[in-house]
N, CA, C and O atoms as a MOPAC input file, in Angstrom:
PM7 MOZYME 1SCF
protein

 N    179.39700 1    68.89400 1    38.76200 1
 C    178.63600 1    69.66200 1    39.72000 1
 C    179.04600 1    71.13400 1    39.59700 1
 O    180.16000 1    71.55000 1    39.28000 1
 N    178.13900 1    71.72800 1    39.85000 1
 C    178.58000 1    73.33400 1    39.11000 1
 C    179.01100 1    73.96600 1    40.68400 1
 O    178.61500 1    73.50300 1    41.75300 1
 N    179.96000 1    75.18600 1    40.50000 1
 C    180.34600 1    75.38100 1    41.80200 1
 C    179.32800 1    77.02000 1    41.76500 1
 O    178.89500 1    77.77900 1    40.89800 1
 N    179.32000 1    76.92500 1    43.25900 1
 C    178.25300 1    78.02600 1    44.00900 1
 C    178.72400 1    78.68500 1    44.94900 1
 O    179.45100 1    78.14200 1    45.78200 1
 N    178.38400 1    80.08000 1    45.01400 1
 C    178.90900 1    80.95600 1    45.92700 1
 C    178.95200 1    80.01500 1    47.68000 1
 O    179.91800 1    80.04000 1    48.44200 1
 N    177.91200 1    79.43000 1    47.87900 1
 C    178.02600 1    78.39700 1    49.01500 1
 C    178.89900 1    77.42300 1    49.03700 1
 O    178.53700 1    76.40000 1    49.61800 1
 N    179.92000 1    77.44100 1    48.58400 1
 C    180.76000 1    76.47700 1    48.37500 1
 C    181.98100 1    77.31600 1    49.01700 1
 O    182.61100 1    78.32400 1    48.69800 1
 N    182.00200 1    76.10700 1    50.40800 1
 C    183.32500 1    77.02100 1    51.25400 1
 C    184.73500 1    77.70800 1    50.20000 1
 O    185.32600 1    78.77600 1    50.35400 1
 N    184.94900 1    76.64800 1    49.15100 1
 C    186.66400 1    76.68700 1    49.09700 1
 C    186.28400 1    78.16200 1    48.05700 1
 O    187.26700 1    78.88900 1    47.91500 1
 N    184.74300 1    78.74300 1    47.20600 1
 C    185.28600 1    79.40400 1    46.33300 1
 C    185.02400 1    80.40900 1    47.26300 1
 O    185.60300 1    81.43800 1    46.91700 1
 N    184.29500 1    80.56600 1    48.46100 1
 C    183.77700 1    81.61700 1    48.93000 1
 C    185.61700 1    82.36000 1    49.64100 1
 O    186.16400 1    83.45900 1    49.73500 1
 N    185.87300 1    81.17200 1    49.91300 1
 C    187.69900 1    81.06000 1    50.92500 1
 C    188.17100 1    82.17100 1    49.37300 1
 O    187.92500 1    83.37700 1    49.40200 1
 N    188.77400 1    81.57600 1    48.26600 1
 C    189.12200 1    82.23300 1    47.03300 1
 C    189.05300 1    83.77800 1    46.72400 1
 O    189.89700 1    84.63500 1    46.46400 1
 N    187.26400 1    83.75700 1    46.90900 1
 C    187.06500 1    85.13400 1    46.25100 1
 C    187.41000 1    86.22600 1    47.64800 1
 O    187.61200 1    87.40700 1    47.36900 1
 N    187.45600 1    85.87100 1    48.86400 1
 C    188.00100 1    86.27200 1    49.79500 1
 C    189.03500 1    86.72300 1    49.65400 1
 O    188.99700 1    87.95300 1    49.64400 1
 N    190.63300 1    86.02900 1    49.45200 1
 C    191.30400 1    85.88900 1    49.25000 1
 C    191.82000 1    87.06400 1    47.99700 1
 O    192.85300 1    87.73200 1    48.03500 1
 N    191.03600 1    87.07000 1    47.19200 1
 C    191.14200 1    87.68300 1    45.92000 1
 C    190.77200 1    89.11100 1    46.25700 1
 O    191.17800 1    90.04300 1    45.56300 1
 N    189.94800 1    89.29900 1    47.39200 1
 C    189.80300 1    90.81500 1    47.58600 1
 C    190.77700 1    91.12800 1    48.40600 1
 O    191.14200 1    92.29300 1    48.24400 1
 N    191.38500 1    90.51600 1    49.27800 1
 C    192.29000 1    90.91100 1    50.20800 1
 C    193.80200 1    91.07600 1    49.50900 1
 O    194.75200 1    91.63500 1    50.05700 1
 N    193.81800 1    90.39300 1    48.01900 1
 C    194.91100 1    91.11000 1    47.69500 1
 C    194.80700 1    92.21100 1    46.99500 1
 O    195.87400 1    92.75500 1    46.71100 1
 N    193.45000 1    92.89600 1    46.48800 1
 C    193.18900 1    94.41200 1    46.38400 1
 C    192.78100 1    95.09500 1    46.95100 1
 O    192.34900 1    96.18500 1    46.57600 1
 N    192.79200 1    94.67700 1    47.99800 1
 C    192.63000 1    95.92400 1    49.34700 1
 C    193.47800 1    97.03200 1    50.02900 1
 O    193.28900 1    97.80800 1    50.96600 1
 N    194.91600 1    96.67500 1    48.80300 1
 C    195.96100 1    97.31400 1    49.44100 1
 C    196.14200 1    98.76900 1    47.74100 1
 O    195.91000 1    98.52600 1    46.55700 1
 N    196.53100 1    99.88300 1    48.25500 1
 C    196.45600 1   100.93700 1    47.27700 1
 C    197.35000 1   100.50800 1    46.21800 1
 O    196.92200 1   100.51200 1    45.06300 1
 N    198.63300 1   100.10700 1    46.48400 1
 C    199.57200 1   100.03400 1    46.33300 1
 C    199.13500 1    98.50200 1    45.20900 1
 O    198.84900 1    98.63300 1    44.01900 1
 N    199.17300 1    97.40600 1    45.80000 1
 C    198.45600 1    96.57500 1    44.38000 1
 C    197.57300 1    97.17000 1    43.51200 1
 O    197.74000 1    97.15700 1    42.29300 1
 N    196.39000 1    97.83400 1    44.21600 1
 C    195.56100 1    98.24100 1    42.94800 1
 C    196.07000 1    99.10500 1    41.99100 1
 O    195.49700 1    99.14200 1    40.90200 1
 N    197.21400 1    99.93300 1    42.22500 1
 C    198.14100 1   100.59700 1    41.40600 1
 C    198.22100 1    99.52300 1    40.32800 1
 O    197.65000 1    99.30600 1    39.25900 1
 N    199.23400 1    98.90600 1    41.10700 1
 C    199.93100 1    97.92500 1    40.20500 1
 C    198.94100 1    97.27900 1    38.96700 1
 O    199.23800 1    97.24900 1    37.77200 1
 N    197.89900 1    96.85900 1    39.48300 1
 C    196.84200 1    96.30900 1    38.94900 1
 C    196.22600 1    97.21900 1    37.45200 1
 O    195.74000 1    96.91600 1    36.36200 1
 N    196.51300 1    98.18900 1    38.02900 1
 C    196.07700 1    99.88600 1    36.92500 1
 C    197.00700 1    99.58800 1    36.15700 1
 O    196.47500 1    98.82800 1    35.34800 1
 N    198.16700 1    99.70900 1    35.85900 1
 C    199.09900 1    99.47200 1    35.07000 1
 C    198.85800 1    98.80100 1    34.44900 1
 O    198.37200 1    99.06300 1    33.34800 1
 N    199.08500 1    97.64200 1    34.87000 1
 C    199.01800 1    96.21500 1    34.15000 1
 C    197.78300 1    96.06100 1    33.29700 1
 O    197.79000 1    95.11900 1    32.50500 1
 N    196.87800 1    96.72900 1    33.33400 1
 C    195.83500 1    96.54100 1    33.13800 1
 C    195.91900 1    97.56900 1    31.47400 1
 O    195.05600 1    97.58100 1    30.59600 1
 N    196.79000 1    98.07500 1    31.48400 1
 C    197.47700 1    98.91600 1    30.31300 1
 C    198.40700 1    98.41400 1    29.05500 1
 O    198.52700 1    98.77900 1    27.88500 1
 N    199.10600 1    97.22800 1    30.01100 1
 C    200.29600 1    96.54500 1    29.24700 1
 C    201.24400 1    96.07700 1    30.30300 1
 O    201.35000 1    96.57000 1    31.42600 1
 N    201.95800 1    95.01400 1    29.79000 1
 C    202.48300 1    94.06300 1    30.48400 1
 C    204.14000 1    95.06900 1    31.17800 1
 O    204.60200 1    96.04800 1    30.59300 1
 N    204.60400 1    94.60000 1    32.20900 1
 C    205.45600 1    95.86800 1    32.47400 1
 C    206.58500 1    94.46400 1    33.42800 1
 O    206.31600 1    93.30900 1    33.75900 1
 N    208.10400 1    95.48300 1    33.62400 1
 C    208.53800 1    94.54100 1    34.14700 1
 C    208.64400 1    95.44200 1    35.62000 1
 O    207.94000 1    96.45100 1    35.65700 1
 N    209.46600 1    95.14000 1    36.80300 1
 C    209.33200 1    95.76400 1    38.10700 1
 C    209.92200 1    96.95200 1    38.09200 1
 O    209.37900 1    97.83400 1    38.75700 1
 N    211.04500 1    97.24800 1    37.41400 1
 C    211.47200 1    98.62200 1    37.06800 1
 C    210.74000 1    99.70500 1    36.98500 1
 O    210.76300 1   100.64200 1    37.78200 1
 N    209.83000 1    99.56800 1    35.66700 1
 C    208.87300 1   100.34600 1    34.90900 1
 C    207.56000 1   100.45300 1    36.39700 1
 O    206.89700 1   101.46900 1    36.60800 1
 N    207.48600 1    99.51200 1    37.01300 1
 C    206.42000 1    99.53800 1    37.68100 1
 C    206.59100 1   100.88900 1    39.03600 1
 O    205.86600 1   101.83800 1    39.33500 1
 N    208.19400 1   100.26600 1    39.71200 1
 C    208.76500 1   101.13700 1    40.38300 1
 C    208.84700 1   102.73700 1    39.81600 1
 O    208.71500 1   103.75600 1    40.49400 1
 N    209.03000 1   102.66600 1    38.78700 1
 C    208.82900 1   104.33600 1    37.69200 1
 C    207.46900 1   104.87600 1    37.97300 1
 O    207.20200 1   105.94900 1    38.51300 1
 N    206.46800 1   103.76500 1    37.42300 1
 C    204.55800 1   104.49500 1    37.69200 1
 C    204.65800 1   104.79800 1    38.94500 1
 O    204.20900 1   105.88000 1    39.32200 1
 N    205.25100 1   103.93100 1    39.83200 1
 C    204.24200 1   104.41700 1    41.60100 1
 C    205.11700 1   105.65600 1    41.68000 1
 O    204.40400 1   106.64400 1    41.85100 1
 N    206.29900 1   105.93100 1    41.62200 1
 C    207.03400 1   106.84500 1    42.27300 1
 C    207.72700 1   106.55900 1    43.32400 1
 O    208.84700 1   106.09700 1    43.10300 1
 N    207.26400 1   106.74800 1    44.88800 1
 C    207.69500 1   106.57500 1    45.76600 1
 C    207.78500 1   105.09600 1    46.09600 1
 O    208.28000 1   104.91800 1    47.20900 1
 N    207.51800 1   104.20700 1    45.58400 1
 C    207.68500 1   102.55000 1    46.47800 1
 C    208.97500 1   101.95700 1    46.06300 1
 O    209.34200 1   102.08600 1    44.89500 1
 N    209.64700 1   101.35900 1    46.87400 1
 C    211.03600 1   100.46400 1    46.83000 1
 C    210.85100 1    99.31100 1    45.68200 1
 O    209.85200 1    98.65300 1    45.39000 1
 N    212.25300 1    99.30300 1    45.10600 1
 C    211.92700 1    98.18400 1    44.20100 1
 C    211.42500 1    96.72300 1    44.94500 1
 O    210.62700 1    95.96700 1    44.39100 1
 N    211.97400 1    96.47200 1    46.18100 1
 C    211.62400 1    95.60300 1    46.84600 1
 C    210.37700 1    95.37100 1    47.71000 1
 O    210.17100 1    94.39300 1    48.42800 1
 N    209.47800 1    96.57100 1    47.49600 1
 C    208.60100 1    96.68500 1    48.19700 1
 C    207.36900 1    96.00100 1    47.02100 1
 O    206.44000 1    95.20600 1    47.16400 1
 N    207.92800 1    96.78100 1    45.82200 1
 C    207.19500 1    96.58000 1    44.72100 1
 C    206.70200 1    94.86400 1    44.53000 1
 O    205.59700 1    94.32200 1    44.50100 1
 N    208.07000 1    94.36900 1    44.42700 1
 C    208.55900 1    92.71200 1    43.94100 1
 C    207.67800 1    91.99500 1    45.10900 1
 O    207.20400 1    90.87000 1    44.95200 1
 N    207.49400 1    92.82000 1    46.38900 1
 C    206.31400 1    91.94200 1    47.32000 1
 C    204.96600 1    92.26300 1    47.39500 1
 O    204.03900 1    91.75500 1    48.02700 1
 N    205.05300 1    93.53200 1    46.35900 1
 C    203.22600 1    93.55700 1    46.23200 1
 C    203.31600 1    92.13000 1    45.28900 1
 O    202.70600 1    91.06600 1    45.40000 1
 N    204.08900 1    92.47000 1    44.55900 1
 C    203.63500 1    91.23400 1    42.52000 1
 C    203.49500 1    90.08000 1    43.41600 1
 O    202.41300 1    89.50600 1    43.29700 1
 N    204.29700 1    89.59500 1    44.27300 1
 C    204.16600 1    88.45600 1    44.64000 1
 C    202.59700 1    87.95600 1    45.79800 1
 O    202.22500 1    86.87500 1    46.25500 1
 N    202.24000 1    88.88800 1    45.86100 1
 C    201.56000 1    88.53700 1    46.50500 1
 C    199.80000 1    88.87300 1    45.37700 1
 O    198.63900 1    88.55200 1    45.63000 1
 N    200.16800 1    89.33000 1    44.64100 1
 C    198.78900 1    89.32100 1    43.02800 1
 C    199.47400 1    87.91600 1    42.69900 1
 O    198.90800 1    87.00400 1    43.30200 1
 N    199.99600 1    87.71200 1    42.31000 1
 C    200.73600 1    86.62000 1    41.75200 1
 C    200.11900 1    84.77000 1    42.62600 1
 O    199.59600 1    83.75500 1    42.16500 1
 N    200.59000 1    85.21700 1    44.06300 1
 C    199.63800 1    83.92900 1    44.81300 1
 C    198.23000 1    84.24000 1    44.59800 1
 O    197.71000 1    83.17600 1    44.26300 1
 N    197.44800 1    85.06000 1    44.62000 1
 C    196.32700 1    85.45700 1    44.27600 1
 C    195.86700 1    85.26900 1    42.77000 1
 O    194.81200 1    85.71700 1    42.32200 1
 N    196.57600 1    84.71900 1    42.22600 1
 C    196.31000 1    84.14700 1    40.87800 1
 C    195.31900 1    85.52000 1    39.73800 1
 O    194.41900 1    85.44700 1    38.90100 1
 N    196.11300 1    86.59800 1    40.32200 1
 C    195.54200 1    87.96500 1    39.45200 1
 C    196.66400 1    88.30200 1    38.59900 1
 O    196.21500 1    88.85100 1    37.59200 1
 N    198.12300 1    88.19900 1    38.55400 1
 C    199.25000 1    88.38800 1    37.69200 1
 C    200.32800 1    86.82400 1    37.18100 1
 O    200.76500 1    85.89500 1    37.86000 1
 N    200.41100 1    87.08400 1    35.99400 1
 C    201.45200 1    86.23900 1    35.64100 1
 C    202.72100 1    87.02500 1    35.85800 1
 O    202.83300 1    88.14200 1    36.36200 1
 N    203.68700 1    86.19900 1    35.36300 1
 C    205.44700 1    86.52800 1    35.04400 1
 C    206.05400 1    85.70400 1    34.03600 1
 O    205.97500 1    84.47600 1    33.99100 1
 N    206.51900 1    86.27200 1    33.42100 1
 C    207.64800 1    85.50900 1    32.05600 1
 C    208.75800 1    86.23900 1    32.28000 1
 O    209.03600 1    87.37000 1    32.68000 1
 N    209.40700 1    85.10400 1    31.84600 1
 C    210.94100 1    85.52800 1    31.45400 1
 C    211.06100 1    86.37000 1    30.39000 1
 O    210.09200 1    86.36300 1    29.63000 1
 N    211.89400 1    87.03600 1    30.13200 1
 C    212.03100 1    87.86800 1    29.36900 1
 C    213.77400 1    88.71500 1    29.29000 1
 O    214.18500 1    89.82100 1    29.64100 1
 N    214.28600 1    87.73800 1    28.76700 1
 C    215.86100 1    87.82800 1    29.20100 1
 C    216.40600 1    87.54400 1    30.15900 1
 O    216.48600 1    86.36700 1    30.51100 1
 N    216.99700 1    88.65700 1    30.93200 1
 C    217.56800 1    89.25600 1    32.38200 1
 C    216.19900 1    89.59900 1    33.14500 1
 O    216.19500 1    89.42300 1    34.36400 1
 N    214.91700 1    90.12500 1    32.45800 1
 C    214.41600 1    90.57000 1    33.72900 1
 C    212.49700 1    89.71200 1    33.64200 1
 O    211.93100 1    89.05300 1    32.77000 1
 N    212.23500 1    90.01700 1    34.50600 1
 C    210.26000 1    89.74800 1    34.41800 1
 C    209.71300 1    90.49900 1    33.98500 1
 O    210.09100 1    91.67000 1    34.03400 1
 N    208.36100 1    90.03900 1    33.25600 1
 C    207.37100 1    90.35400 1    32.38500 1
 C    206.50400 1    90.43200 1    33.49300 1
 O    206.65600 1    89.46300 1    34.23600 1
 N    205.49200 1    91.38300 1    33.94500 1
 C    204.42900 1    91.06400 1    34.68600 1
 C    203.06100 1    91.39100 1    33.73000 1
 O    203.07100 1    92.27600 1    32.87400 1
 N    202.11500 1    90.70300 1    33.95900 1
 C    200.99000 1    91.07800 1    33.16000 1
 C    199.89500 1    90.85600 1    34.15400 1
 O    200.12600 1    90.81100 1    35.36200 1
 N    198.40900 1    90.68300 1    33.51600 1
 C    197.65100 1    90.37900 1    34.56800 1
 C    197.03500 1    89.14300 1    33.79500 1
 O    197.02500 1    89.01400 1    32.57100 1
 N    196.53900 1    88.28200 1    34.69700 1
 C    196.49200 1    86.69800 1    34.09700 1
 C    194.98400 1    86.18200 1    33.08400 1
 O    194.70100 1    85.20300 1    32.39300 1
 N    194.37200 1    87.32300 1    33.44000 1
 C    193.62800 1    87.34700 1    31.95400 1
 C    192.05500 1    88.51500 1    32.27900 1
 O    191.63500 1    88.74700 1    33.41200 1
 N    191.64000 1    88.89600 1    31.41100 1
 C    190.68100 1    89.96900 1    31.00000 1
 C    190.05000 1    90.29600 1    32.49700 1
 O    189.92500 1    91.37800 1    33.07200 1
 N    189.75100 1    89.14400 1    32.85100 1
 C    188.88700 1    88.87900 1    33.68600 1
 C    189.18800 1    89.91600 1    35.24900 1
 O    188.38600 1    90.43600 1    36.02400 1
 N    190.74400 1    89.89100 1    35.22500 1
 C    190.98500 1    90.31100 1    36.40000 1
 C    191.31800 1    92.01000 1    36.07200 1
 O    191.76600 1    92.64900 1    37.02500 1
 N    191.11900 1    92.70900 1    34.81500 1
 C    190.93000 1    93.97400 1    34.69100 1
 C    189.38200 1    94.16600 1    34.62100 1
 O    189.02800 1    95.20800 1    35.17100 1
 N    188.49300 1    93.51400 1    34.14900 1
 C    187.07300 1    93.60300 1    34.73000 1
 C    186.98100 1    94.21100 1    35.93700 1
 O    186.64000 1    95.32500 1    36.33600 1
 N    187.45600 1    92.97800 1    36.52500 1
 C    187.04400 1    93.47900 1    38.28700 1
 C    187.44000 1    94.67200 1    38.96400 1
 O    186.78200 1    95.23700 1    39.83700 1
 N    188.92100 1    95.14400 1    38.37000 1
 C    189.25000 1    96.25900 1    38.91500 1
 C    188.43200 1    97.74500 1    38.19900 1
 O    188.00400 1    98.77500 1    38.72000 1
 N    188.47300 1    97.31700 1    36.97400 1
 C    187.16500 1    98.44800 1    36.12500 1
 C    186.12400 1    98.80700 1    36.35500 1
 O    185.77100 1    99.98600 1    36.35200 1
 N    185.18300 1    97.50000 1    36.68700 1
 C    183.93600 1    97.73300 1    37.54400 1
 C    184.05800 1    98.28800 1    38.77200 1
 O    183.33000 1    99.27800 1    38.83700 1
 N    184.79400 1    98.04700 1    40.01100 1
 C    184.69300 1    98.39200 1    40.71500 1
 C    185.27000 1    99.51400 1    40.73000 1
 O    184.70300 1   100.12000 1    41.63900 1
 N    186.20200 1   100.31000 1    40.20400 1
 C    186.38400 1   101.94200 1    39.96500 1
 C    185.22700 1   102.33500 1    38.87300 1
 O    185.30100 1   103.53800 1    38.62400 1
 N    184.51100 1   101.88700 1    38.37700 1
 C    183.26600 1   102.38600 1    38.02400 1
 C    182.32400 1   102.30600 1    38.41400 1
 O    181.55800 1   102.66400 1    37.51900 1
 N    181.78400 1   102.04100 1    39.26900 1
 C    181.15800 1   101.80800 1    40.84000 1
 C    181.51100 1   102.41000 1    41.50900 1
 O    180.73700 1   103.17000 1    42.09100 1
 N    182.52300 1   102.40700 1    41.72200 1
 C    182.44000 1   103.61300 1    42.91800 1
 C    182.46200 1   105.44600 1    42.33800 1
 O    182.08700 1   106.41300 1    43.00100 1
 N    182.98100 1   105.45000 1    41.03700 1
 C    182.94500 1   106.66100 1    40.57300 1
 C    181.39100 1   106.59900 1    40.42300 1
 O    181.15300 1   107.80100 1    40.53900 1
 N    180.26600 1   106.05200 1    40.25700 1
 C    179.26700 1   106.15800 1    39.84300 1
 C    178.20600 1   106.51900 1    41.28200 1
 O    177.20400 1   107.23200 1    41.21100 1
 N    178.53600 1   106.07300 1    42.11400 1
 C    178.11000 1   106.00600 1    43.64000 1
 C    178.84700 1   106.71500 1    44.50200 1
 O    178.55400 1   106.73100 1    45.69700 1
 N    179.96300 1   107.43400 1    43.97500 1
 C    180.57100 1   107.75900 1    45.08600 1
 C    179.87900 1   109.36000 1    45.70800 1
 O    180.52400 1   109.95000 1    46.57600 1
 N    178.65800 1   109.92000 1    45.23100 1
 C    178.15600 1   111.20100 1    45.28000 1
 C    177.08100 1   110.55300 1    46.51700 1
 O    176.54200 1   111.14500 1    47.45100 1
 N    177.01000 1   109.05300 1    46.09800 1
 C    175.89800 1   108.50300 1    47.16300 1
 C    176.22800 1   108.59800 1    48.55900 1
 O    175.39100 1   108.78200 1    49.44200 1
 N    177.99400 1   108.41300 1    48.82000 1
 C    178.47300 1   108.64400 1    50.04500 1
 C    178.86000 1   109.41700 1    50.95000 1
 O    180.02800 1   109.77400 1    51.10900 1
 N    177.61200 1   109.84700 1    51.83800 1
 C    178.07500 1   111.14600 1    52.42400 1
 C    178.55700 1   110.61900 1    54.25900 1
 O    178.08400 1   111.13600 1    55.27200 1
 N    179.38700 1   109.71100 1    54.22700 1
 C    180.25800 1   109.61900 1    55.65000 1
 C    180.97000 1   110.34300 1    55.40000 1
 O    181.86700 1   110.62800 1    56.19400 1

């Protein structure tokens, strides 16, 4: 049976999936990653100002959102993003809004 936007659990999902880019601070993260796979250090380096620990609870929370993986990688984590699909979404929609954003005059 093919699944459909009317279908509570994917509609619950894709919900879910926006609410973990609703925050600046993931979609950062998301920008990065979307560059090359990085571990929390390097990530803490791009934002500038965010705590390493602040950082480690954005990933975790892309991560339940099934938008980032993690590997081992010695001593420390690999973060990446869990496949093409989820730099699409963030691409389109910063190209969308760069494309529309002249449309918005609030």
């Amino acid at each position: 049976m093919p699944i459909t936007a009317e279908d509570p659990a994917v509609v619950d999902a894709v919900v879910e999936l926006f609410k973990a880019l609703s925050n600046p601070t993931r979609v950062a993260i998301i920008n990065r990653l979307a560059q090359s796979p990085s571990d929390v250090n390097s990530l803490v380096e791009f934002l500038g100002d965010t705590s390493q620990p602040l950082v480690s609870h954005h990933l975790k929370i892309l991560r339940e959102a099934h938008l980032v993986d993690m590997t081992r990688d010695g001593k420390s984590n690999q973060y990446s993003l869990v496949d093409t699909h989820v730099a699409s979404i963030f691409f389109d929609a910063l190209n969308h809004m760069k494309e529309h954003n002249h449309d918005c005059k609030h």
